[in-house]
C-alpha positions as a LaTeX table, in Angstrom:
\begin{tabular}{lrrr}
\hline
Residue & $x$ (\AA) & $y$ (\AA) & $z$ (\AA) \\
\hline
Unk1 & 25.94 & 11.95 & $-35.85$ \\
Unk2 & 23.51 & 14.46 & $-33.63$ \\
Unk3 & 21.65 & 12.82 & $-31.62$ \\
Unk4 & 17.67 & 14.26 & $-31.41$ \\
Unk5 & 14.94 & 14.06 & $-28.60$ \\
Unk6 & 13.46 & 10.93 & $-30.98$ \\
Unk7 & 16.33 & 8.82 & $-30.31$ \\
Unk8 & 15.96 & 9.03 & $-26.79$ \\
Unk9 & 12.24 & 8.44 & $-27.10$ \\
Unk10 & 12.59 & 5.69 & $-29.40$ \\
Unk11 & 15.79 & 4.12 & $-26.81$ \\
Unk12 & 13.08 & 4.22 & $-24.13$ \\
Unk13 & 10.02 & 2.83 & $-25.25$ \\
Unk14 & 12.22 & $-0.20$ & $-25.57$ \\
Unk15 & 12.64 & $-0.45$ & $-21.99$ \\
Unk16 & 9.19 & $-2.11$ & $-19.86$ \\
Unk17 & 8.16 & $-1.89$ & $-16.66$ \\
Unk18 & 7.67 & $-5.61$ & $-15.35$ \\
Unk19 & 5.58 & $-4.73$ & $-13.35$ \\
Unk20 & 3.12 & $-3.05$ & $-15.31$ \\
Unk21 & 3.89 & $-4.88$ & $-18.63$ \\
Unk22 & 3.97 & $-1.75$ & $-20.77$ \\
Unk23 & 7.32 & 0.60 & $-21.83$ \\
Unk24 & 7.76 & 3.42 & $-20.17$ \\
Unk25 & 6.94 & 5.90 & $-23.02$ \\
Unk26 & 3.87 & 4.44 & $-23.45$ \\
Unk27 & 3.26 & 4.86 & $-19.55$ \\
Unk28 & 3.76 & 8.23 & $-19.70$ \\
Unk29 & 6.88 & 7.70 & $-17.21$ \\
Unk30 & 9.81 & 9.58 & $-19.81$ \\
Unk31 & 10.09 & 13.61 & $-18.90$ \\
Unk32 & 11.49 & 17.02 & $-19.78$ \\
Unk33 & 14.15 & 15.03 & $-22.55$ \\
Unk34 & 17.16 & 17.79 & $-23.12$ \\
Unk35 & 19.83 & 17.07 & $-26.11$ \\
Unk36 & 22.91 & 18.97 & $-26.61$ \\
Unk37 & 25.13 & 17.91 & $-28.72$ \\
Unk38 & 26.45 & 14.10 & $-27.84$ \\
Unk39 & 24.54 & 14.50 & $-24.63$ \\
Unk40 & 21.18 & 14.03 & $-23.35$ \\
Unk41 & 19.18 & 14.61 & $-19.61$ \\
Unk42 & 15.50 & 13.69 & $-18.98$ \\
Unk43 & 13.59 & 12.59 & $-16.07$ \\
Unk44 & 11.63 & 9.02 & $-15.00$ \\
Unk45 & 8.91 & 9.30 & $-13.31$ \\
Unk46 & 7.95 & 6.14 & $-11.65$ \\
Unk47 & 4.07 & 5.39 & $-10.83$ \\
Unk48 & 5.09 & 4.72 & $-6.76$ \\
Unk49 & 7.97 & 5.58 & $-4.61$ \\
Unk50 & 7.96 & 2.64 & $-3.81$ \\
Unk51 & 8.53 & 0.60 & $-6.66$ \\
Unk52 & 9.25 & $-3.25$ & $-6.52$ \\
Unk53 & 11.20 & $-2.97$ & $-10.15$ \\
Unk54 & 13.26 & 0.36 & $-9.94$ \\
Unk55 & 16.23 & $-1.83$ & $-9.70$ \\
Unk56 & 15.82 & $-3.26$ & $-12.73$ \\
Unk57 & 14.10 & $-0.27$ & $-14.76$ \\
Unk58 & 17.27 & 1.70 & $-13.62$ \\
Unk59 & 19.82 & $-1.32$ & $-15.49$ \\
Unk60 & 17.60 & $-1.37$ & $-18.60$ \\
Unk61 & 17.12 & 1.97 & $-18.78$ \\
Unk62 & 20.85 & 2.70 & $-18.53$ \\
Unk63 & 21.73 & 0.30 & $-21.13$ \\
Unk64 & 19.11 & 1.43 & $-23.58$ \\
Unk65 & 20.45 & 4.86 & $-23.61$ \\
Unk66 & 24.01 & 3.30 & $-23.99$ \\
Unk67 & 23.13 & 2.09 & $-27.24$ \\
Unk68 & 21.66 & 4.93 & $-28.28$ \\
Unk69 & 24.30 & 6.04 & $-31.61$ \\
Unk70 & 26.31 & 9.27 & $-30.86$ \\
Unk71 & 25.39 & 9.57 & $-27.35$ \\
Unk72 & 28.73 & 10.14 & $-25.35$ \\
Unk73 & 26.84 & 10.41 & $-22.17$ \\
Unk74 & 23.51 & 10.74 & $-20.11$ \\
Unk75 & 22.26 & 11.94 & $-16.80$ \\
Unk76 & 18.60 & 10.71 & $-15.48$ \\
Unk77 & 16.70 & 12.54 & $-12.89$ \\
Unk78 & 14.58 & 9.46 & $-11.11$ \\
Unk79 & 11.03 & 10.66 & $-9.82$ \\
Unk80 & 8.16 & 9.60 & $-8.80$ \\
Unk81 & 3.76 & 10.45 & $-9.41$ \\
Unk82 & 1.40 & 8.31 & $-7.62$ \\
Unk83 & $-1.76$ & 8.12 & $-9.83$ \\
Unk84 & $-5.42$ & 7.44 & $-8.81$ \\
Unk85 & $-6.63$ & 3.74 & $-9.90$ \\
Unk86 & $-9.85$ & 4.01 & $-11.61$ \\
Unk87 & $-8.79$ & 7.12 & $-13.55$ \\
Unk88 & $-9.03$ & 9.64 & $-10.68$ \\
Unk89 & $-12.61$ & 10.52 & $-8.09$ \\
Unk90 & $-15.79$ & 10.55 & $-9.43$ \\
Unk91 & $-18.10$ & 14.17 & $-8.63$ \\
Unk92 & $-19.54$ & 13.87 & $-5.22$ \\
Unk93 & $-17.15$ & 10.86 & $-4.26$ \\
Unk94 & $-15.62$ & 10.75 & $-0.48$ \\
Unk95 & $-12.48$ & 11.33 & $-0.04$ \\
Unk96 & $-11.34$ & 13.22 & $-3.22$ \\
Unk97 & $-8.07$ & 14.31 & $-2.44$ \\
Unk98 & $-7.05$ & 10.76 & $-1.71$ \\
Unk99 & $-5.37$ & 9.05 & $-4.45$ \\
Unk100 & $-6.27$ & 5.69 & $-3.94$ \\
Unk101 & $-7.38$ & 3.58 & $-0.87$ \\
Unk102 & $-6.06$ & 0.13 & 0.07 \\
Unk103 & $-8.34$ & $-2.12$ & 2.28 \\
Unk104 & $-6.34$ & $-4.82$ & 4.64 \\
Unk105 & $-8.62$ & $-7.18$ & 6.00 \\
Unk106 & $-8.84$ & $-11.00$ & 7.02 \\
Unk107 & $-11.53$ & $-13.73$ & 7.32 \\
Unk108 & $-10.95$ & $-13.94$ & 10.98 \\
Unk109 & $-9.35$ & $-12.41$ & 14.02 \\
Unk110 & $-6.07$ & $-13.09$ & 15.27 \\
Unk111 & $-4.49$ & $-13.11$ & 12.43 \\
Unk112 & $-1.98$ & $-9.41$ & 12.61 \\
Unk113 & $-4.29$ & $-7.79$ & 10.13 \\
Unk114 & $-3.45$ & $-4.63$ & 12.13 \\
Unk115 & 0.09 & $-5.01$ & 12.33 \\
Unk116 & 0.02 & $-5.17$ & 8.67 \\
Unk117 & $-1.93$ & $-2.45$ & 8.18 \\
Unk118 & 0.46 & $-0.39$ & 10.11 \\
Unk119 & 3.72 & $-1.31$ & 9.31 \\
Unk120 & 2.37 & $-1.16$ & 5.45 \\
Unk121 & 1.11 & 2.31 & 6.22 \\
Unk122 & 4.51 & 3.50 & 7.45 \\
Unk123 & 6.90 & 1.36 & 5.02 \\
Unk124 & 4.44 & 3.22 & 2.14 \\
Unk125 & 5.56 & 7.03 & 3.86 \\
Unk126 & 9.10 & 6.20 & 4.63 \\
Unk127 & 9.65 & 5.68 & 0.99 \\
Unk128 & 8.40 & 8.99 & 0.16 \\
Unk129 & 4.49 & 8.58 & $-0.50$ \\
Unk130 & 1.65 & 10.60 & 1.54 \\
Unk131 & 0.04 & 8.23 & 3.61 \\
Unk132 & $-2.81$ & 7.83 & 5.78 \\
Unk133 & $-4.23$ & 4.94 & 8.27 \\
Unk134 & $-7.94$ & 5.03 & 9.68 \\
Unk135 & $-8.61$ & 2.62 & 12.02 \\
Unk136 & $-12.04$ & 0.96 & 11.04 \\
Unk137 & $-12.23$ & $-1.86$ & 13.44 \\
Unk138 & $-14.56$ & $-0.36$ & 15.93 \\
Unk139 & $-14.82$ & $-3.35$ & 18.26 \\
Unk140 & $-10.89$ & $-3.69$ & 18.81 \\
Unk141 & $-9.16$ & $-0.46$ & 17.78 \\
Unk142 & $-6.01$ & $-1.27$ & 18.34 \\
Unk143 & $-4.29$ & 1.76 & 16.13 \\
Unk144 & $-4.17$ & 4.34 & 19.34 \\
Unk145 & $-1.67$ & 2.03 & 21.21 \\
Unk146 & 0.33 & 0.24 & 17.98 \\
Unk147 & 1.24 & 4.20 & 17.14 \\
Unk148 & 1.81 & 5.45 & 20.29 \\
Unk149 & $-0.78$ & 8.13 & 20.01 \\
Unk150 & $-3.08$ & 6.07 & 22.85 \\
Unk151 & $-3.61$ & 9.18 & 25.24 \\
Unk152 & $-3.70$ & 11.86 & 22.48 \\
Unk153 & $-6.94$ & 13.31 & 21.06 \\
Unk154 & $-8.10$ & 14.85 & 17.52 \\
Unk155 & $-8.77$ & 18.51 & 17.22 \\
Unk156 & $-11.92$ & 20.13 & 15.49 \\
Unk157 & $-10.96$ & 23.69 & 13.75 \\
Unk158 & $-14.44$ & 24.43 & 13.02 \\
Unk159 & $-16.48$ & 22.14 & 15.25 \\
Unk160 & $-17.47$ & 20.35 & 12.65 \\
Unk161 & $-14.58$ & 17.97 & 11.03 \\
Unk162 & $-11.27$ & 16.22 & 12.51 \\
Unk163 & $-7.57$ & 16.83 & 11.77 \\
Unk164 & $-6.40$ & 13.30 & 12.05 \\
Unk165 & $-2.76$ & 12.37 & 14.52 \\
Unk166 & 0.20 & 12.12 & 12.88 \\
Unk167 & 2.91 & 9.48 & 14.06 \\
Unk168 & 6.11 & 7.92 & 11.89 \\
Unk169 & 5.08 & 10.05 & 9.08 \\
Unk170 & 1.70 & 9.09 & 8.76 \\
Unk171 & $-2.13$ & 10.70 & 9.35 \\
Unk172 & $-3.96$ & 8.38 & 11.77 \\
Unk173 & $-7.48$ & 8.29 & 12.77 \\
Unk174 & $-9.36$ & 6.29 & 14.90 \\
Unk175 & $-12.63$ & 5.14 & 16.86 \\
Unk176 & $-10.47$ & 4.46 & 19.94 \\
Unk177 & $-9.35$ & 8.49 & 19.68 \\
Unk178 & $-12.40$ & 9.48 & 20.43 \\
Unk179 & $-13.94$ & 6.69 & 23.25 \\
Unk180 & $-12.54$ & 5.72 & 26.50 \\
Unk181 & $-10.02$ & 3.04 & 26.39 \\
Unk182 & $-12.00$ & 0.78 & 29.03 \\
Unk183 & $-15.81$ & 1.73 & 26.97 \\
Unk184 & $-17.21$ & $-1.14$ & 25.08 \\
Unk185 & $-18.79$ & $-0.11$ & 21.91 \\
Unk186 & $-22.48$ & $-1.72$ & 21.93 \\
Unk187 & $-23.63$ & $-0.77$ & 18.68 \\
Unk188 & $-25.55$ & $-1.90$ & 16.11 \\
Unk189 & $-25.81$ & $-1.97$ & 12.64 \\
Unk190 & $-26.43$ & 1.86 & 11.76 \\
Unk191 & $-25.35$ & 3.32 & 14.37 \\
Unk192 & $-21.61$ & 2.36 & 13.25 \\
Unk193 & $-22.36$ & 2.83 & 9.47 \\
Unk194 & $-22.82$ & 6.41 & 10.68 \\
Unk195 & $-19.90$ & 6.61 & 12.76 \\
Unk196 & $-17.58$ & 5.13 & 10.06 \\
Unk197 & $-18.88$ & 7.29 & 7.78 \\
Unk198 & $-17.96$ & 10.57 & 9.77 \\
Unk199 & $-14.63$ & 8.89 & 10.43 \\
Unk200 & $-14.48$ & 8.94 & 6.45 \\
Unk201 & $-16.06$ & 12.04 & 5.26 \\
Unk202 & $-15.24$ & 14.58 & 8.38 \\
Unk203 & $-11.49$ & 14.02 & 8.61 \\
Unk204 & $-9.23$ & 16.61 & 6.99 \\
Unk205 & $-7.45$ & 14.19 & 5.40 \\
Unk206 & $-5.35$ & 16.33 & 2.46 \\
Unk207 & $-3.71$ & 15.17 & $-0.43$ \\
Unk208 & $-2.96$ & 11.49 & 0.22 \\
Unk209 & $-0.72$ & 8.87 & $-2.36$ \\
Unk210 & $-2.85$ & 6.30 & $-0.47$ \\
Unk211 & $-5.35$ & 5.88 & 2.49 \\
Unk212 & $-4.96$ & 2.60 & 4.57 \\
Unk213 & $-7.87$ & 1.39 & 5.88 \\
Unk214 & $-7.97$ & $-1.83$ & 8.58 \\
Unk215 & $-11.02$ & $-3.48$ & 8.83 \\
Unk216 & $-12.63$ & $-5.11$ & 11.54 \\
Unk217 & $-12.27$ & $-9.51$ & 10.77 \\
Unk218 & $-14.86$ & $-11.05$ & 9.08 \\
Unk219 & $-17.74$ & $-9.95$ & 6.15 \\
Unk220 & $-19.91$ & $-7.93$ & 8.87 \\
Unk221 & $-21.22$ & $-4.14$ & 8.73 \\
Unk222 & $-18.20$ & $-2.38$ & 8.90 \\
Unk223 & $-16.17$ & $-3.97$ & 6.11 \\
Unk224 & $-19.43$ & $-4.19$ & 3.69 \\
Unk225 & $-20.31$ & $-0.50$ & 4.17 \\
Unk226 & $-16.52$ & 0.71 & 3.93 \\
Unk227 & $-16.37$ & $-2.15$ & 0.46 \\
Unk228 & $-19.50$ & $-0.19$ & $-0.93$ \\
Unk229 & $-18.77$ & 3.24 & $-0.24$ \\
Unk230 & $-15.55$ & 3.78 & $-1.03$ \\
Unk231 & $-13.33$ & 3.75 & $-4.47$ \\
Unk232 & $-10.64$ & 1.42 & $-3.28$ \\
Unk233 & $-7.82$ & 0.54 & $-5.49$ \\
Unk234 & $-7.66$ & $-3.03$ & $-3.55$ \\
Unk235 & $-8.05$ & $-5.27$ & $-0.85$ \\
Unk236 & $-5.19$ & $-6.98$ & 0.68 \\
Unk237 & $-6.14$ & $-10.39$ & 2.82 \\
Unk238 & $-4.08$ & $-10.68$ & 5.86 \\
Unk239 & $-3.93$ & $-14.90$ & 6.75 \\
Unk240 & $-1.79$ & $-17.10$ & 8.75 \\
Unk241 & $-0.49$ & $-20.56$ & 7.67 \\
Unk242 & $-2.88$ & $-22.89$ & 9.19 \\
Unk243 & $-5.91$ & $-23.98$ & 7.25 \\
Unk244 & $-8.72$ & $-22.64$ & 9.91 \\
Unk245 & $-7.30$ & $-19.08$ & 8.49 \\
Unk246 & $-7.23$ & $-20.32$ & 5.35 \\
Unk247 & $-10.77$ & $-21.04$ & 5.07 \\
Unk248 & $-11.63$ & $-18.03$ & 6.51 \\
Unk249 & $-9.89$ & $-16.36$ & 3.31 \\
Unk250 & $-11.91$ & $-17.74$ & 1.06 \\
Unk251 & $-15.27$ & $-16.07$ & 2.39 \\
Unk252 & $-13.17$ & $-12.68$ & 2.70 \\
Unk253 & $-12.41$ & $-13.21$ & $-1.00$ \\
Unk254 & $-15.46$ & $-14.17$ & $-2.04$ \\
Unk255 & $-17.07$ & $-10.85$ & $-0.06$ \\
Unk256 & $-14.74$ & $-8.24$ & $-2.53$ \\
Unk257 & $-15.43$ & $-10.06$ & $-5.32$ \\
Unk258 & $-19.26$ & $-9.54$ & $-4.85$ \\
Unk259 & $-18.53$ & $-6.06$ & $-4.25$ \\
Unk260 & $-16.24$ & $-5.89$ & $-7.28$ \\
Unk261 & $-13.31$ & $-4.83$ & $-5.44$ \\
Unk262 & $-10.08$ & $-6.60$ & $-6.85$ \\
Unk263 & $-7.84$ & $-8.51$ & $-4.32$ \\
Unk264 & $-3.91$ & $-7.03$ & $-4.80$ \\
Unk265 & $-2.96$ & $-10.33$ & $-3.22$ \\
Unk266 & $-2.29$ & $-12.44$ & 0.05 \\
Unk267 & 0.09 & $-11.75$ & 2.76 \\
Unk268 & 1.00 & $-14.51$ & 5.05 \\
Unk269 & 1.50 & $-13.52$ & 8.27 \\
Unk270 & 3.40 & $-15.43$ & 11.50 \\
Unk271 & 4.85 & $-17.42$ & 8.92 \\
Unk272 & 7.78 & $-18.95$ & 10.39 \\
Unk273 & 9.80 & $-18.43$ & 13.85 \\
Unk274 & 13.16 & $-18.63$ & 13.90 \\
Unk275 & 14.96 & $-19.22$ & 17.19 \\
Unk276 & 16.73 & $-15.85$ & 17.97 \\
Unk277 & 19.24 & $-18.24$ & 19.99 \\
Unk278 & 20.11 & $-21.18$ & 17.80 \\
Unk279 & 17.91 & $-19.31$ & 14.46 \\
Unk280 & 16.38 & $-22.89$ & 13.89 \\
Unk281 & 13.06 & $-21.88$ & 12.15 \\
Unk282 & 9.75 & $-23.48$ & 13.42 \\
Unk283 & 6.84 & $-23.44$ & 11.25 \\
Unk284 & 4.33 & $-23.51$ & 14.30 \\
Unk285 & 0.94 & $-22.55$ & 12.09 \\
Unk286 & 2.55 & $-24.61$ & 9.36 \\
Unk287 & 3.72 & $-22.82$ & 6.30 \\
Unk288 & 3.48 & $-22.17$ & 2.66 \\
Unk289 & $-0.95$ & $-21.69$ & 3.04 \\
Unk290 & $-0.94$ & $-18.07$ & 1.85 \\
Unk291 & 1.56 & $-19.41$ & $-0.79$ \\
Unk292 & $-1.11$ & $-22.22$ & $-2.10$ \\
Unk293 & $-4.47$ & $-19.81$ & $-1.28$ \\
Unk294 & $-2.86$ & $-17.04$ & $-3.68$ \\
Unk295 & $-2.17$ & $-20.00$ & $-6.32$ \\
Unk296 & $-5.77$ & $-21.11$ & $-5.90$ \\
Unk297 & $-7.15$ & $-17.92$ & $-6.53$ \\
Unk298 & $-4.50$ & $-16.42$ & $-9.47$ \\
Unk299 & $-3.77$ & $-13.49$ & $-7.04$ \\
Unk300 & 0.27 & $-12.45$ & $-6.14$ \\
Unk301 & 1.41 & $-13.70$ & $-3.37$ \\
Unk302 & 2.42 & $-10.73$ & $-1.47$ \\
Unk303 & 4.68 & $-12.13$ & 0.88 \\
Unk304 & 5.28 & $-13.62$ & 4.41 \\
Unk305 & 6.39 & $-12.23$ & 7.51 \\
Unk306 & 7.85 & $-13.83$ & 10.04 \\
Unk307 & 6.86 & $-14.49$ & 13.56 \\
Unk308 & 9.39 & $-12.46$ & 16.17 \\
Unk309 & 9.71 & $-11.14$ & 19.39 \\
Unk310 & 10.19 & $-7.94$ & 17.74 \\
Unk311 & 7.34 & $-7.46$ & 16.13 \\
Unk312 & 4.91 & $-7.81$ & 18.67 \\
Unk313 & 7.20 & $-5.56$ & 21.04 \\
Unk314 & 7.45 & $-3.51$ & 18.49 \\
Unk315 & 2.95 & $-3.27$ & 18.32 \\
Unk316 & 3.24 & $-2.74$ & 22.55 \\
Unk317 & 5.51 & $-0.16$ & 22.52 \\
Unk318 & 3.87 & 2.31 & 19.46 \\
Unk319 & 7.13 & 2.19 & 17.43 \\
Unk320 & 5.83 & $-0.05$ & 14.04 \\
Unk321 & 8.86 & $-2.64$ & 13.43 \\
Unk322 & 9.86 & $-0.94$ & 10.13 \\
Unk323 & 10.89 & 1.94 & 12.30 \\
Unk324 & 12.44 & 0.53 & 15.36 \\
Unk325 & 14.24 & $-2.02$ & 14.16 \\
Unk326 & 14.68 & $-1.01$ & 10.25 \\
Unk327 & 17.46 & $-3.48$ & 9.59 \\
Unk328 & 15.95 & $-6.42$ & 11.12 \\
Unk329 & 14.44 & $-9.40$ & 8.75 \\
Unk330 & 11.09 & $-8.75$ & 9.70 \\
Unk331 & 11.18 & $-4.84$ & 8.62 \\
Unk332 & 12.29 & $-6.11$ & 5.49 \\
Unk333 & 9.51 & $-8.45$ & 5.39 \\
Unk334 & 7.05 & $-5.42$ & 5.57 \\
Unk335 & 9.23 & $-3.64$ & 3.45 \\
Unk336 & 9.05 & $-6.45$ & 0.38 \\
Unk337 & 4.95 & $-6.51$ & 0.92 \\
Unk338 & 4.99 & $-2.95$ & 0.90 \\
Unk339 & 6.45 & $-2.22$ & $-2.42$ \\
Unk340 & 4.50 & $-5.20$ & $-3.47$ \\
Unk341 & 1.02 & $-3.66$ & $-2.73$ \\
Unk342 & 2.46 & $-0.34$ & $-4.35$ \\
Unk343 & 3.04 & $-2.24$ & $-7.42$ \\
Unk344 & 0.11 & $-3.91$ & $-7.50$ \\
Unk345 & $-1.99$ & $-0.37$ & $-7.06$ \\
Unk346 & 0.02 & 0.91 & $-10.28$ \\
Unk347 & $-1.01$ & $-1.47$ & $-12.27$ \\
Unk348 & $-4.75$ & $-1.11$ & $-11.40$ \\
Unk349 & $-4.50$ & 2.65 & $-12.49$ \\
Unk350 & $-2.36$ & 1.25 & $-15.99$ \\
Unk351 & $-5.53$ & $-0.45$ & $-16.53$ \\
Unk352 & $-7.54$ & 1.81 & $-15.63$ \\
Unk353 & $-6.85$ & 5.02 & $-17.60$ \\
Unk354 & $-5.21$ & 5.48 & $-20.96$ \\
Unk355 & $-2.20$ & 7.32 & $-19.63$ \\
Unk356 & 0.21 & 10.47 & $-22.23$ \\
Unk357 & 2.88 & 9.72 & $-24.67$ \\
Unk358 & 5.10 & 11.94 & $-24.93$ \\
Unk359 & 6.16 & 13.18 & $-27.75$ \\
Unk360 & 9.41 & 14.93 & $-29.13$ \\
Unk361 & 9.85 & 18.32 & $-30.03$ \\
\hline
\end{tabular}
């Protein structure tokens, strides 16, 4: 029995994505299928790098093809496209080359929304995707030192627009780049809608997979004009255990809602520390709040990271956690929420866009 380029197709639209709920011919995710003979090659092309499920797409994929009738043996090439949610950049939109942009922000201060943002930033590049981070809190830009780019400055090739830093495989920008470290930002209202603004539009950002933005705490200026002028994919809220963050949450949530920008989910942060002596765990802002707040809404729960030494030495010295100390439980942490957010992101552009079939030839 020959086996044909339909079998193969047919084999693999029996195998879904969980993540995206849809099979993977019908996501547009099966490429270049070659037969000969009792053999076949083709290539999957995953939606992220960084996806939560290629474990399991791998196993089901695999057996699917074992089953196909006549087919002795198979080789898959594994890939991977990042696509635009919202069906790609509408004429005249900022930031065009920029696939999709993920907002990290909290109801309140104090919570690691930065440290987040970072180590989310670089756990999204080290698995392959182009990533930027731009630094929106103006009133504590904390980017220049978490990176280690503090004393560096941005360059202007034509006096008119920015090449952003790069550090740990990302493109960074930031207010604090450009300001003395010691200078207080007094501003109001429009003056830093027009600052944020140049921070957006004037940076030579390239071709990103996905632009990180970390917004200053709260539902103020900066995170309303950044929520209604750019196409994000998603918000991510940053919270800690205790229910004073919590409530803060809720008015964070409430804020993208009104400016129809969906929530990919919660991520609770200082969740538990564990002794690094005896590794008895402490639960000293409580636990299990982002947990119940993600139930409340119907949003994922993202994940939790743990509260360590590590990390914050980690934010002191410029080296992000998922970097310095890559095996430790708390780069795995960021690691989980990472691929998490990335999955989440996919699935807004699978609902976005009708996406190919391919067909055989």
């Amino acid at each position: 029995m020959s086996v044909t380029q339909a079998d193969i197709l047919a084999a693999m639209s029996k195998v879904m994505d969980p993540e995206l709920h849809i099979d993977l011919v019908k996501a547009g995710m099966v490429k270049d299928i070659h037969v000969s003979g009792d053999t076949a090659k083709l290539k999957i092309e995953l939606t992220t790098p960084a996806c939560p499920m290629k474990g399991k797409i791998q196993a089901d994929s695999e057996a699917a093809l074992k089953a196909v009738p006549g087919l002795k043996s198979f080789d898959i090439e594994w890939g991977a496209r990042v696509r635009p949610a919202g069906g790609g950049m509408p004429a005249g939109a900022l930031l065009p080359q920029v696939k999709n942009i993920i907002l990290v922000g909290a109801g309140k201060g104090g919570v690691g929304k930065s440290t987040v943002s970072i180590n989310l930033a670089t756990a999204l590049a080290q698995h392959g995707a182009k990533v930027g981070l731009l630094d929106a809190d103006f009133y504590g830009p904390s980017v220049p030192l978490m990176t280690g780019l503090g004393d560096k400055r941005p360059v202007s090739p034509d006096g008119k627009s920015l090449n952003p830093l790069e550090a740990h495989g990302l493109k960074v920008m930031s207010i604090g780049f450009l300001v003395e470290a010691d200078q207080a930002l007094i501003w109001r209202g429009p003056m830093l809608h027009g600052a944020l603004m140049q921070l957006v539009r004037d940076v030579n950002w390239g071709e990103l997979d996905y632009l990180v933005l970390d917004l200053p705490p709260g539902t103020g200026d900066v995170a309303l004009t950044l929520s209604q002028s750019v196409r994000a994919a998603g918000a991510v809220l940053v919270t800690t255990p205790q229910d004073v963050a919590l409530a803060d949450v809720v008015r964070a949530k409430q804020m993208f809602d009104k400016v129809h920008i969906p929530v990919l989910g919660i991520v609770e942060n200082m969740s538990q520390f564990v002794c690094p002596n005896c590794s008895h765990t402490t639960a000293i802002f409580n636990h299990g709040g982002g947990r119940k707040a993600a139930q409340m809404f119907g949003i994922p729960f993202l994940g939790e990271i743990p509260l360590d030494l590590k990390v914050r030495e980690s934010g002191d010295s410029g080296v992000p956690v998922v970097v310095g100390a890559k095996d430790s439980p708390e780069a795995k942490a960021f690691q989980e929420v990472a691929r998490n957010i990335a999955g989440r992101v996919s699935a807004q552009s699978i609902k976005s866009v009708p996406l190919p079939v391919m067909q055989a030839r």
